[in-house]
ZADO-1210 file (C-alpha; in nm, 4 decimals, padded with zeros to 6 digits):
<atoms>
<atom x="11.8418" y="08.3826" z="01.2030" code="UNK" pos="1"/>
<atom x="11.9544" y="08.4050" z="01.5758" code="UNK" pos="2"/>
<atom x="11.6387" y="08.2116" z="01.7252" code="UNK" pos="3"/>
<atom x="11.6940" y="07.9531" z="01.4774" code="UNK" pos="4"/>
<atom x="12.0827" y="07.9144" z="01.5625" code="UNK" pos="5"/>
<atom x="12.0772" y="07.9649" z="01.9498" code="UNK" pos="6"/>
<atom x="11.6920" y="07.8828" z="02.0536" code="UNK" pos="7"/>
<atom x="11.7130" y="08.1740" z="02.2352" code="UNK" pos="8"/>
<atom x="11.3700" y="08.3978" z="02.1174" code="UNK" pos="9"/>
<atom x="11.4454" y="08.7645" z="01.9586" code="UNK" pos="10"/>
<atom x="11.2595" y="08.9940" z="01.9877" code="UNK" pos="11"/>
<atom x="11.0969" y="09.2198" z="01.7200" code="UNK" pos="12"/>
<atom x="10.9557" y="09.5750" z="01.7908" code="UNK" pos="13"/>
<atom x="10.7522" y="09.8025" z="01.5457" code="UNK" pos="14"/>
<atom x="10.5291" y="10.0768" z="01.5307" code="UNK" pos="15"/>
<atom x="10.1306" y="10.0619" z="01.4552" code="UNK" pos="16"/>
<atom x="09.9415" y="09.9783" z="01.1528" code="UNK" pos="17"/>
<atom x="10.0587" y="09.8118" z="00.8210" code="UNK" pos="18"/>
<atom x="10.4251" y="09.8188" z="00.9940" code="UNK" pos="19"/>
<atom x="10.2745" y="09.5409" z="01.2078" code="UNK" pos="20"/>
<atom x="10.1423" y="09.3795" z="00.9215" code="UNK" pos="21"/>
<atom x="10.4979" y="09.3344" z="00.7389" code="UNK" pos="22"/>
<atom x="10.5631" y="09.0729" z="01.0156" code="UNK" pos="23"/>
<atom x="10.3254" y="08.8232" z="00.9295" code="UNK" pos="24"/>
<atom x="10.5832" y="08.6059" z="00.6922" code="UNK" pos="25"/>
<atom x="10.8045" y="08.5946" z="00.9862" code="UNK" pos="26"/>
<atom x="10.5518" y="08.4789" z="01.2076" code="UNK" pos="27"/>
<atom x="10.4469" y="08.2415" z="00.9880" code="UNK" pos="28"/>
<atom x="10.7640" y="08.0922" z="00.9316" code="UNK" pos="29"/>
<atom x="10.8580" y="08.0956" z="01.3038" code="UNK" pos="30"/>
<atom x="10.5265" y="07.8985" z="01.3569" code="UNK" pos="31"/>
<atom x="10.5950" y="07.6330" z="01.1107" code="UNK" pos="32"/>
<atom x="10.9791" y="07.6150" z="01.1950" code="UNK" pos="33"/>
<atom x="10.9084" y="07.5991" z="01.6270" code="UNK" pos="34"/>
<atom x="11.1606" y="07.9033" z="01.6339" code="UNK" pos="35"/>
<atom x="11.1307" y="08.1633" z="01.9143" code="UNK" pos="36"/>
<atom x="11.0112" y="08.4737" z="01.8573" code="UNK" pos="37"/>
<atom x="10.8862" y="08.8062" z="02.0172" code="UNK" pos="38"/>
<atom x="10.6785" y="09.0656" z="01.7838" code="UNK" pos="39"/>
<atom x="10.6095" y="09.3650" z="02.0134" code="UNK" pos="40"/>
<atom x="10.3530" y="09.5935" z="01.8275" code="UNK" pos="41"/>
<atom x="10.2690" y="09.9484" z="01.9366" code="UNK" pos="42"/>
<atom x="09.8974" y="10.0517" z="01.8972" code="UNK" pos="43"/>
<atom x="09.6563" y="10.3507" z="01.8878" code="UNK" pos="44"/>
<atom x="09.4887" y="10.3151" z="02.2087" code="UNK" pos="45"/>
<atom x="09.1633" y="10.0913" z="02.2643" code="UNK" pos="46"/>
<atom x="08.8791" y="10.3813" z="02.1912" code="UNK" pos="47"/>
<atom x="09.0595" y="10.4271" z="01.8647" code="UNK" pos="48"/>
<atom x="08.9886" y="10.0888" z="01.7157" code="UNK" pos="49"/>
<atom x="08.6779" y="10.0007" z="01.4824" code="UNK" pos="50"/>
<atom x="08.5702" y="10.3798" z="01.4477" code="UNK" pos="51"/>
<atom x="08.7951" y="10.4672" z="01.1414" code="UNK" pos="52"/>
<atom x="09.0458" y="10.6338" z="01.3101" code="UNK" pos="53"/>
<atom x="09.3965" y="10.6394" z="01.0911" code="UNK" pos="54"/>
<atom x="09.6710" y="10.3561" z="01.1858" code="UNK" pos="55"/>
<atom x="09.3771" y="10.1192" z="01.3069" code="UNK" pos="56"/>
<atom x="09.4711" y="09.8414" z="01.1769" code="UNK" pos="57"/>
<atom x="09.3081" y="09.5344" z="01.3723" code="UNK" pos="58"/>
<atom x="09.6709" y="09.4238" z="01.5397" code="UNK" pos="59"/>
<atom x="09.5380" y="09.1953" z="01.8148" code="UNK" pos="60"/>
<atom x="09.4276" y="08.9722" z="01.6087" code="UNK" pos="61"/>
<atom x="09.6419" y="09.0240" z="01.2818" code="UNK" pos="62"/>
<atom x="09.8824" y="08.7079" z="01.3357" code="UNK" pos="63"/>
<atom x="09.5893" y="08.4478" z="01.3905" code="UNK" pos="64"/>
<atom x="09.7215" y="08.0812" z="01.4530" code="UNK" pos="65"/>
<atom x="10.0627" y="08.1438" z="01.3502" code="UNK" pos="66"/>
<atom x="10.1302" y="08.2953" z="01.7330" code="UNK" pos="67"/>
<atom x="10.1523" y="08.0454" z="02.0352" code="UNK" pos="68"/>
<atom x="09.9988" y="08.3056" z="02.2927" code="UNK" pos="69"/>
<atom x="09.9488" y="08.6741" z="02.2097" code="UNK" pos="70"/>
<atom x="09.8557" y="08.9209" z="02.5119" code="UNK" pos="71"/>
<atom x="09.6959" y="09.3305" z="02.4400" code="UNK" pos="72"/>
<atom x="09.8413" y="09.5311" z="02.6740" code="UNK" pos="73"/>
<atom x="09.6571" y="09.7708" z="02.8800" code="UNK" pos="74"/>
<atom x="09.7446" y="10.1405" z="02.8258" code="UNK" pos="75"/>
<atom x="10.0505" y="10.2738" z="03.0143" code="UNK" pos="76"/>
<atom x="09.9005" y="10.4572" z="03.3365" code="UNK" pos="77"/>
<atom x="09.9888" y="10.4669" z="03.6902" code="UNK" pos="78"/>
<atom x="09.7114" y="10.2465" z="03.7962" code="UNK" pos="79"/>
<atom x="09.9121" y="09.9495" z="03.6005" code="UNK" pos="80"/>
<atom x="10.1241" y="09.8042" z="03.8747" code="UNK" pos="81"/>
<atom x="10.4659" y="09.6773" z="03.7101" code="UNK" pos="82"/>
<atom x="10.4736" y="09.3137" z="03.8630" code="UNK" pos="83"/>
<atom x="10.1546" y="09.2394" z="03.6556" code="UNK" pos="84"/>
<atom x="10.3825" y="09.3870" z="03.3323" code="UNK" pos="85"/>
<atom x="10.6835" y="09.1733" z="03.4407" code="UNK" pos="86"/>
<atom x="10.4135" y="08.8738" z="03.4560" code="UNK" pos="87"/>
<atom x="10.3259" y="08.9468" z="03.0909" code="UNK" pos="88"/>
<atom x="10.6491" y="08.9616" z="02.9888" code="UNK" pos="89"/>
<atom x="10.7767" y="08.6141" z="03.1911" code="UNK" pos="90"/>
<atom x="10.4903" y="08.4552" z="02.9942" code="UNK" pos="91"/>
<atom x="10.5788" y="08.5706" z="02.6798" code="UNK" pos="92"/>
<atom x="10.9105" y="08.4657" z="02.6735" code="UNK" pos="93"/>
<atom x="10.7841" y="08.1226" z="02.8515" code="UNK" pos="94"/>
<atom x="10.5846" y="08.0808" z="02.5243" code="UNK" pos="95"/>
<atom x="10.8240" y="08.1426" z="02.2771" code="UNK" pos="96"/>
<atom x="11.0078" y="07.8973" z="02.4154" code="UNK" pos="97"/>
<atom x="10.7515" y="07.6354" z="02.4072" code="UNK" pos="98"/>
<atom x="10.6717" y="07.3435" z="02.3781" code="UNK" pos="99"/>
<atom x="10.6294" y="07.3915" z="02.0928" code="UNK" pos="100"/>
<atom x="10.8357" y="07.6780" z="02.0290" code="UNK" pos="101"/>
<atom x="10.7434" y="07.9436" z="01.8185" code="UNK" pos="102"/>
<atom x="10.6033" y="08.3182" z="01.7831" code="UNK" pos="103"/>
<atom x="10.4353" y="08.5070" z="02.0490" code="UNK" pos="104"/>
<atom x="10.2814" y="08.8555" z="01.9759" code="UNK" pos="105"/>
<atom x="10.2411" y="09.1696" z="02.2484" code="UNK" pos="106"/>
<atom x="10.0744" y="09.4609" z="02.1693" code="UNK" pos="107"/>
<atom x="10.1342" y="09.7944" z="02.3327" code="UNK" pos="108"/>
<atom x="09.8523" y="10.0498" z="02.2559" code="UNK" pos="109"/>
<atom x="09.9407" y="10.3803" z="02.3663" code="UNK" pos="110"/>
<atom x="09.7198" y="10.7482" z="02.4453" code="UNK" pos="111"/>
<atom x="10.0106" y="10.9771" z="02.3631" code="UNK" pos="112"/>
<atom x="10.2356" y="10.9240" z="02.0351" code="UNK" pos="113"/>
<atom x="10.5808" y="10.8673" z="02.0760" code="UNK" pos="114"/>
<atom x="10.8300" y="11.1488" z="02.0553" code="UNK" pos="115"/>
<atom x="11.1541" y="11.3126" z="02.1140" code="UNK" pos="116"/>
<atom x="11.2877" y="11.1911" z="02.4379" code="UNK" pos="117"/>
<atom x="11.5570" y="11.3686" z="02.7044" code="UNK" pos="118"/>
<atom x="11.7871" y="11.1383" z="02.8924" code="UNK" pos="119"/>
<atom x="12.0791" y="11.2357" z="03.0728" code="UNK" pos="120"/>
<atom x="12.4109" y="10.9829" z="02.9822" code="UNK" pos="121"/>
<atom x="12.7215" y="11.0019" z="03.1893" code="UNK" pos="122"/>
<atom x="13.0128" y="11.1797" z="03.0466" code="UNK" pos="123"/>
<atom x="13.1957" y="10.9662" z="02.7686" code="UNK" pos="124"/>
<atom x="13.1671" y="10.8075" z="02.4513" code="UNK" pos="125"/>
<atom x="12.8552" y="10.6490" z="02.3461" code="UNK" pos="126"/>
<atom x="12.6778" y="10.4674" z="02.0141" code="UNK" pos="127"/>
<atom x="12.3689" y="10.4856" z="01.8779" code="UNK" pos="128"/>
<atom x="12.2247" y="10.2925" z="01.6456" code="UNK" pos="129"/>
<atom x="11.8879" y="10.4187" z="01.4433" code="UNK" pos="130"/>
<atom x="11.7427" y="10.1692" z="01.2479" code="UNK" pos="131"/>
<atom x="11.4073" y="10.2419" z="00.9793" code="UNK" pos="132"/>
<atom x="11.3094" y="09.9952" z="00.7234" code="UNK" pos="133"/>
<atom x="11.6566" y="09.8759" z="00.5537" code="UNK" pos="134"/>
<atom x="11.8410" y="10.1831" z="00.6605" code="UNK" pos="135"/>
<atom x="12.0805" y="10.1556" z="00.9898" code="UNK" pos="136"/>
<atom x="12.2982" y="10.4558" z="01.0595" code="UNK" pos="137"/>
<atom x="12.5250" y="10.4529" z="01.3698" code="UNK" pos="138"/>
<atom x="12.6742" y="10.7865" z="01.5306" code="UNK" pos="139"/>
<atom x="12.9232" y="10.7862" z="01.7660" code="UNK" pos="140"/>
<atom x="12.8772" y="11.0537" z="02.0495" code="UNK" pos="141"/>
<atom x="13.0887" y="11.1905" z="02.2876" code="UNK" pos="142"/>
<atom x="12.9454" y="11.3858" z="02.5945" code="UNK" pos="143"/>
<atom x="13.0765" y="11.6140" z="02.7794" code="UNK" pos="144"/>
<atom x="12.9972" y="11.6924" z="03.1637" code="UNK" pos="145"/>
<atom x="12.7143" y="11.9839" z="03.1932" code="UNK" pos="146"/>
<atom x="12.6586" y="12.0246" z="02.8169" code="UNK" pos="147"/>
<atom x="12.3362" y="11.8738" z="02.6041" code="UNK" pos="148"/>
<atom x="12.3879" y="11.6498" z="02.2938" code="UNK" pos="149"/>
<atom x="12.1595" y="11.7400" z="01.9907" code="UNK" pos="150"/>
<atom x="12.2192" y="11.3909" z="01.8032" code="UNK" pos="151"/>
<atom x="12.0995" y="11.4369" z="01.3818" code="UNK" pos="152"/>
<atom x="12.0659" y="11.1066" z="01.2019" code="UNK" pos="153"/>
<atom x="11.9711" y="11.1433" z="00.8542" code="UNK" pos="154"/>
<atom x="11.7341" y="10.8492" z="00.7865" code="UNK" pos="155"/>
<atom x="11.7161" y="10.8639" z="00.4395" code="UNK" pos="156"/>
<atom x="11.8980" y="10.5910" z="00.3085" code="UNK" pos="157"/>
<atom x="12.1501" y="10.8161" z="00.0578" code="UNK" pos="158"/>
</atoms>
């Protein structure tokens, strides 16, 4: 709804497999509509795909003609200078915007799975917002100087 009222492309981001797959309607109806969009798809790496390996799902070519560009990522590495990322990423959003615009899909395969993740956050108040399938659950947090945060979001929907 916000690409079609602004023009401005969103972006939607999803894990591997038939997650991908349950963005096909709105790529097809950002296709047919010229509305901006961004899928962003993460992947099982390359020497994963075609040898029956679980969440292989073919996602580089899932969307067919209903994307205006889409672009498969090379594995995160240190040998993967960022200006060539940033040049990925300027011609995605280039292409959403068209003419004509419409859908454009990037797909991230990855060597290691995704997992818990450390950050350090100033002291203060912050938000977070956790979204899976229809359930979105928002926890305020406050953190205090010196001390870790263990942040539990129950995800189940109840």
């Amino acid at each position: 709804g916000r690409s079609r009222a602004d023009g401005c492309p969103a972006a939607v981001v999803t894990t591997s497999g038939t997650a991908v797959a349950q963005l096909l309607p709105a790529a097809v109806e950002a296709d047919l509509g010229a509305i901006p969009l961004l899928l962003v798809s993460a992947d099982r790496p390359p020497e994963l795909r075609h040898v029956g390996a679980n969440q292989t799902t073919d996602q580089v070519r899932l969307f067919g003609g209903h994307v205006r560009w889409s672009h498969d990522l090379p594995c995160p590495t240190a040998d993967v200078p960022i200006a060539a990322l940033r040049g990925v990423w300027d011609e995605a959003v280039a292409r959403t915007l068209g003419p004509p615009a419409g859908p454009v899909h990037v797909n991230a395969p990855l060597r290691e799975p995704l997992g818990p993740v450390e950050v350090d956050l100033p002291s203060g108040k912050h938000t977070i917002t956790l979204t899976k399938g229809d359930v979105t659950k928002t926890k305020a947090v406050v953190i205090k100087a010196g001390k870790t945060a263990a942040i539990d979001v129950d995800m189940s929907g109840e």
